[in-house]
N, C-alpha and C positions, 0 to 999 in steps of 0.2 A: 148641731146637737139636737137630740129628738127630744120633745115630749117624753118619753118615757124614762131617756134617759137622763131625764131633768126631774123627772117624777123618785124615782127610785134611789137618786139620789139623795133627792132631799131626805125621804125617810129614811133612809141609810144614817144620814149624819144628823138626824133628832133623835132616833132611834139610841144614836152613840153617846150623844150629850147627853141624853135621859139615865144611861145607865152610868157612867159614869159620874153625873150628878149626885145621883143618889148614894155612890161609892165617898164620895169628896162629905159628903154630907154628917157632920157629929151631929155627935146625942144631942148638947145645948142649941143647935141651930135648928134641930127639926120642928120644936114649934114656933119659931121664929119667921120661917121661912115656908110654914104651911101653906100658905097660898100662894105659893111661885110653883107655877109647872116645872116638872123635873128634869125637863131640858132647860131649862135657866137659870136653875142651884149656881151652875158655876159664874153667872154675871153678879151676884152677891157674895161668891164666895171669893176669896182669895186661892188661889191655886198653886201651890210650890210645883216646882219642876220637878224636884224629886218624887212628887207622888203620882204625876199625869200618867207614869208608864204602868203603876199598880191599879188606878180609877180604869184605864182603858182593855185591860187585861180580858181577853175574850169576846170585846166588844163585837169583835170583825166576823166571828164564829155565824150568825146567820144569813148576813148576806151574803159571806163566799157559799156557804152550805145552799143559796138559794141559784148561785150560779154568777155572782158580781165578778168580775176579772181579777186579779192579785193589783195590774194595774191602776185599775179605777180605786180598788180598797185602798192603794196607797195611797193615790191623792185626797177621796174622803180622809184618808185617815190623817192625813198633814193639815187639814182643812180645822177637824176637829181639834187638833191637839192643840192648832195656834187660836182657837177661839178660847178654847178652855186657858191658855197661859195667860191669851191678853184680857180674856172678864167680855169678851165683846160677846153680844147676845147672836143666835142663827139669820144670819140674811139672803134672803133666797137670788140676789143679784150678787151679792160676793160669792157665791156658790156657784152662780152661773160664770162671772168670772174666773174662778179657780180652775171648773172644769174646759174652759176654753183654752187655756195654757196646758193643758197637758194635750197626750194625745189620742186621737180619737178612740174613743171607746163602744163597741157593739156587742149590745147584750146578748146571750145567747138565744133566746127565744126570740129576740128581732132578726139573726140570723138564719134561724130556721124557716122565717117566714117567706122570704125571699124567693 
C-alpha cells in the first residue's frame, strides 16, 4: 500500500465522518457538542441504522468525482458506515488494516506516472 494511497484515503473517510456527522447532528445537541470536531459528532452521538444510509447520502460524490475507484469507495465506504454504527472514533491503523484486506487499489494519477 502506498503512501498516497494511505494519504487519500484517510481524507476520504474524515472527509465522510465530517459530513455525515453534521447530518446525525440535532438542534439540542449542536451546543453541546461544540467543541467536538465534526468527524467525531458520531462517537458522542448515538447512531440508529436506520439513519446511516440518509447521514451518508452523497458523501462519496467528491472523491469518485476526484478519481477514487468504485472499488476503494466501497471499502472507505464499509469502513465508515461501521465506525459511525459502533461510536468508535477514525483510527488511522484500522484504516490501514481495512484497506490491506481488500484488494489492491491504484489511483489513477499513480498510474499515469509509471
Amino acid at each position: 500500500m502506498t503512501a498516497t494511497l494511505m494519504g487519500v484515503s484517510e481524507l476520504a473517510v474524515l472527509r465522510t465522518l465530517e459530513r455525515a456527522g453534521r447530518r446525525l447532528l440535532g438542534r439540542p445537541d449542536r451546543s453541546r457538542l461544540n467543541d467536538v470536531p465534526p468527524w467525531e459528532l458520531h462517537t458522542h452521538l448515538p447512531v440508529n441504522p436506520d439513519k446511516v444510509d440518509r447521514a451518508m447520502t452523497g458523501v462519496w460524490e467528491l472523491p469518485r468525482a476526484a478519481g477514487l475507484p468504485d472499488a476503494l469507495i466501497a471499502s472507505l465506504d464499509g469502513y465508515a458506515r461501521t465506525l459511525l454504527l459502533t461510536g468508535r472514533p477514525f483510527d488511522r491503523d484500522d484504516l490501514r488494516s481495512c484497506l490491506a484486506r481488500t484488494p489492491q487499489h491504484r489511483l489513477p494519477w499513480e498510474a499515469r506516472s509509471e
